[in-house]
C-alpha positions as CSV (number, residue, x, y, z in Angstrom):
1,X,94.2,256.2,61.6
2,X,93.1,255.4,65.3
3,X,96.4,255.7,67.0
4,X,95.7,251.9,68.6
5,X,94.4,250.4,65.6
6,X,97.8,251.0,64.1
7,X,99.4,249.9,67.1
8,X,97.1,246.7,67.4
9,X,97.8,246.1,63.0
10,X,102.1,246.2,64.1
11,X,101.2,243.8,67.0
12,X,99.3,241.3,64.8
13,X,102.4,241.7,62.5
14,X,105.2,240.7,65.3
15,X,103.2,237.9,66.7
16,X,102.5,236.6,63.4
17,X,105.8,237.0,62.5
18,X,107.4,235.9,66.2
19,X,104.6,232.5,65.4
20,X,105.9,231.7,62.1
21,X,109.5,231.5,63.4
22,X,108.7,229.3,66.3
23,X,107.2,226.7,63.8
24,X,110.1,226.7,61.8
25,X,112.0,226.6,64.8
26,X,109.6,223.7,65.7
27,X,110.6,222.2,62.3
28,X,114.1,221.7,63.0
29,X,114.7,218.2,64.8
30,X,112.3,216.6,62.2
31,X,114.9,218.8,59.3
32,X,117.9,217.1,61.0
33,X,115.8,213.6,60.8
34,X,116.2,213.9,57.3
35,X,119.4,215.6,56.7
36,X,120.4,212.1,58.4
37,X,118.0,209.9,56.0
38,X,119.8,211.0,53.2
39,X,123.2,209.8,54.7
40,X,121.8,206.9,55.7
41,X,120.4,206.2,52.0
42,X,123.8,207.1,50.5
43,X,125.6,204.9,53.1
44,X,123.3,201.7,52.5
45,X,123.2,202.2,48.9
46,X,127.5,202.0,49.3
47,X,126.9,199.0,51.8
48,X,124.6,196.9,49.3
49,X,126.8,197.7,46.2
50,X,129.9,196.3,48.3
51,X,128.0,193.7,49.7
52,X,127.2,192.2,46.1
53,X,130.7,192.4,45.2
54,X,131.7,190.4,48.2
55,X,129.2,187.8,47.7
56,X,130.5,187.8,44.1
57,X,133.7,187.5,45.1
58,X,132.9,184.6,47.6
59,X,131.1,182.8,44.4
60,X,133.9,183.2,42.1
61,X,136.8,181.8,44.9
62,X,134.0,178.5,45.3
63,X,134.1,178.1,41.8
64,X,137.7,178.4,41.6
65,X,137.9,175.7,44.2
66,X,135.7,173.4,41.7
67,X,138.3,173.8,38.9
68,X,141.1,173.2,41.4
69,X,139.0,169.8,42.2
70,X,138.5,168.9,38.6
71,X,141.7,169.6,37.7
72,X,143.4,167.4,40.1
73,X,141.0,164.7,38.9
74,X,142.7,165.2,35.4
75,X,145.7,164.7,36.5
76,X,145.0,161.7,38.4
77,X,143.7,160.6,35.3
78,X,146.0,161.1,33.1
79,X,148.8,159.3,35.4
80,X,146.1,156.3,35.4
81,X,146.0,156.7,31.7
82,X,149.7,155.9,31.2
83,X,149.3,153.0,33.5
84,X,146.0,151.2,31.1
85,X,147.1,147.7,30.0
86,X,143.8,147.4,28.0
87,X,142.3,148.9,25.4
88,X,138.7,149.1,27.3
89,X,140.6,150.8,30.5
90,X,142.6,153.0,28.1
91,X,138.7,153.9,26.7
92,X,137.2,154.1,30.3
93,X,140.1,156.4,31.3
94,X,139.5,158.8,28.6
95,X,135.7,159.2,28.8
96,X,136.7,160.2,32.5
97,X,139.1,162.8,31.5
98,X,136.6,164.6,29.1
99,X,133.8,164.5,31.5
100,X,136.2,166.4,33.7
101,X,137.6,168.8,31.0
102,X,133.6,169.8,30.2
103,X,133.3,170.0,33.6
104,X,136.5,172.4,34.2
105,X,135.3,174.1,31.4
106,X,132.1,175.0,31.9
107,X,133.0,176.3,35.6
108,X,135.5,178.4,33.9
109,X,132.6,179.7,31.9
110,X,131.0,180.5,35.4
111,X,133.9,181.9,36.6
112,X,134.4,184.3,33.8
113,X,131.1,185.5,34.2
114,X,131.7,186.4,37.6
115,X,135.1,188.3,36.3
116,X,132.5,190.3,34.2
117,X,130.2,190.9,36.6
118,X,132.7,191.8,39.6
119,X,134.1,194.5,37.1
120,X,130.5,196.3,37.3
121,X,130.0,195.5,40.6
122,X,133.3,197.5,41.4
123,X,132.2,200.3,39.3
124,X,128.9,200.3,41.0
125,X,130.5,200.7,44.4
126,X,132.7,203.1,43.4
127,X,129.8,205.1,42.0
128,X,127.9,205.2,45.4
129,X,130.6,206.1,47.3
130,X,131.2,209.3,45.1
131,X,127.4,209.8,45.7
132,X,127.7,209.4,48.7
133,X,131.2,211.9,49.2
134,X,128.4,214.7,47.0
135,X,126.1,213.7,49.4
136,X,128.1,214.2,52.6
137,X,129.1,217.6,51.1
138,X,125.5,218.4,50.0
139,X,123.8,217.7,53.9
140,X,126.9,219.3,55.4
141,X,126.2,222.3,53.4
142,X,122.3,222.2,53.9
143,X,123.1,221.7,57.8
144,X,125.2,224.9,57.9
145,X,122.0,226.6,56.4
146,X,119.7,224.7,58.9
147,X,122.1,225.8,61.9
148,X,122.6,229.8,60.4
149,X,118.8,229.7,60.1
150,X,118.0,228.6,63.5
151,X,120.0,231.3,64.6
152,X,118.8,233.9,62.6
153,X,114.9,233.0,64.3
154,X,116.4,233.0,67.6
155,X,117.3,236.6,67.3
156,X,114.1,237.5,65.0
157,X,112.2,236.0,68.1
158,X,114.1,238.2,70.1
159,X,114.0,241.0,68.5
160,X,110.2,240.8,68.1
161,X,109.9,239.9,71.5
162,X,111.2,243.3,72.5
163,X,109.6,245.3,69.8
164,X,106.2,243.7,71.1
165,X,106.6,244.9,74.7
166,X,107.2,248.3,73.5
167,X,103.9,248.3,71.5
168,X,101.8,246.7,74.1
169,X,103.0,249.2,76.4
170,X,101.3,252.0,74.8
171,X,97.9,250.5,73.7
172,X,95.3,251.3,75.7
173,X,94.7,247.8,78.1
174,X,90.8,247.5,77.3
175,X,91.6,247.5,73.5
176,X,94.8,245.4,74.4
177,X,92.3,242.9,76.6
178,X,90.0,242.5,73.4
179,X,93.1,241.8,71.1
180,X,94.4,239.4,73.4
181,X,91.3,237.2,74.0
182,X,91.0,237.3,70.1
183,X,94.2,235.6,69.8
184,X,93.7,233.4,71.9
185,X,90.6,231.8,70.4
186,X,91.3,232.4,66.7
187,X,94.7,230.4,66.5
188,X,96.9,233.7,67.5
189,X,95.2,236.4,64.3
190,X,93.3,238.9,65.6
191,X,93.3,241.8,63.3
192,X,92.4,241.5,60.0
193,X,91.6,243.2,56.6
194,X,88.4,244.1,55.3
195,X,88.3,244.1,52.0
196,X,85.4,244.9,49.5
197,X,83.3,244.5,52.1
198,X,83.9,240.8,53.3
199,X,86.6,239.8,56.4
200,X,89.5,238.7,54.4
201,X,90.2,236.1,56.7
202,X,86.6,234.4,58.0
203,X,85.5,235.1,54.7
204,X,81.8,236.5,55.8
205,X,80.5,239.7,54.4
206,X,80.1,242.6,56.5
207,X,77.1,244.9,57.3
208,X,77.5,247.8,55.3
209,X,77.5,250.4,58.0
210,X,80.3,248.4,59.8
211,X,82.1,248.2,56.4
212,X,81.9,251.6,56.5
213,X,83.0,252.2,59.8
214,X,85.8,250.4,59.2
215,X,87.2,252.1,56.1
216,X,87.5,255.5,58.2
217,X,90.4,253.2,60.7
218,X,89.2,255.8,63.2
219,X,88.0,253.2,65.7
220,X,87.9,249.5,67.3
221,X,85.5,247.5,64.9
222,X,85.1,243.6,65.3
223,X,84.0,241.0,62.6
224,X,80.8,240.3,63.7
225,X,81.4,236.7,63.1
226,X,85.0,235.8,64.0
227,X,85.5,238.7,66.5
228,X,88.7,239.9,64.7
229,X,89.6,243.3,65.0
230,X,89.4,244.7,61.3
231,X,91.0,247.8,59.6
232,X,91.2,248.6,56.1
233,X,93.8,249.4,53.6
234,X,93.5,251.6,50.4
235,X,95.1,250.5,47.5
236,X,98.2,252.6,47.9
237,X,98.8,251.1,51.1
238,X,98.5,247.7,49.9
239,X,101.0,248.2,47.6
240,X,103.4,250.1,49.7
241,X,102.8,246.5,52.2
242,X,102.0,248.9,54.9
243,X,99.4,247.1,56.6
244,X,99.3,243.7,55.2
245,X,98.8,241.2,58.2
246,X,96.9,238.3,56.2
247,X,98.9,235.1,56.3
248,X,102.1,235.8,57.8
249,X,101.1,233.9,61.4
250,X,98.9,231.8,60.0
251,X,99.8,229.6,57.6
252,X,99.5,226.0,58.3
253,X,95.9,226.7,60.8
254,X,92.7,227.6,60.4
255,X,92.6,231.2,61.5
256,X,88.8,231.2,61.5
């Protein structure tokens, strides 16, 4: 193989791969945007589950007030009751003490029902602030990754980096100038594959005698329609990943 083709297929692989980590890099504020969401989910679901307990709470103490009202009617009542000189007051009296009673007992009714209800309230609460203890653990865990990560693309950036300077340094600079000016218009690929003829990565079929120049790898051929520089790959060396630059810088744009 053209010792500057191979150089230019490594260079295409460290800027590819050099790309790919800066997007992930690039990736990581809007990562720790939802590392947070999902604490703040967990903690508002915990909020709102206490929340309707308190507000249950509040409902039942009202009620409870109500009985306390209606219960100190009764016994005003009854003390009237044992003061009745008639047989009408004695009548009036006691149709006033069992309105009161069905009204004491049908707020202890409500008041019961709130006892129910407050019991899975609690449990609810209780349940969202284990989920959100898991959760806590879960982001904590995934933010450890995220950070380890970040640092693992810092130094693949800079180790590419320096691996790059070395290979630029000894390709020739006209063939270096075309591979550069490539880049920069085709979104940062310019080598690729030719593969049964076609440019794996603009997709157009080649001219047969270019195809053919390009499976000897013994020179600098261009697509004649995206301008990449191509090379080709037998089966064996496809296998062995040797050459593969397709995809790995430019996922997520259109290459072409």
């Amino acid at each position: 193989m053209n010792a500057d083709l191979e150089r230019l297929i490594l260079l295409q692989q460290l800027d590819s791969t050099a790309d790919a980590a800066r997007r992930r890099l690039a990736e990581g504020p809007e990562r720790e945007k939802a590392l947070d969401a999902r604490l703040d989910a967990a903690r508002h679901r915990v909020a709102a589950a206490k929340d309707q307990l308190a507000r249950n709470q509040g409902a039942r103490r009202e009620l409870e007030k109500e009985v306390a009202v209606h219960q100190n009617r009764l016994s005003k009542f009854r003390d009237q009751l044992m003061a009745v000189k008639t047989n009408v007051e004695y009548q009036a009296v006691q149709k006033e003490i069992g309105f009161a009673q069905g009204e004491v007992k049908a707020i202890e009714d409500k008041v019961l029902e709130r006892m129910l209800e407050a019991d899975e309230l609690t449990a609810a609460a209780k349940r969202a602030e284990t989920e959100l203890a898991a959760e806590q653990k879960a982001v904590d865990a995934d933010r450890r990754a995220l950070n380890a990560e970040h640092t693992e693309l810092q130094s693949t950036i800079e180790r590419v980096t320096g691996e790059r300077a070395a290979a630029v340094g000894a390709i020739d600079k006209q063939v270096l100038a075309i591979f550069e000016m490539v880049s920069r218009k085709r979104n940062g690929v310019a080598v690729a594959e030719a593969r049964d003829g076609i440019c794996t990565i603009c997709h157009v079929r080649l001219r047969p005698q270019v195809f053919n120049t390009v499976r000897r790898n013994d020179a600098i051929t261009q697509c004649d329609t995206c301008q990449r520089i191509l090379y080709f790959a037998s089966k064996n060396e496809v296998q062995g990943s040797g050459f593969s630059v397709q995809g790995s810088g430019s996922a997520g744009s259109n290459p072409s």
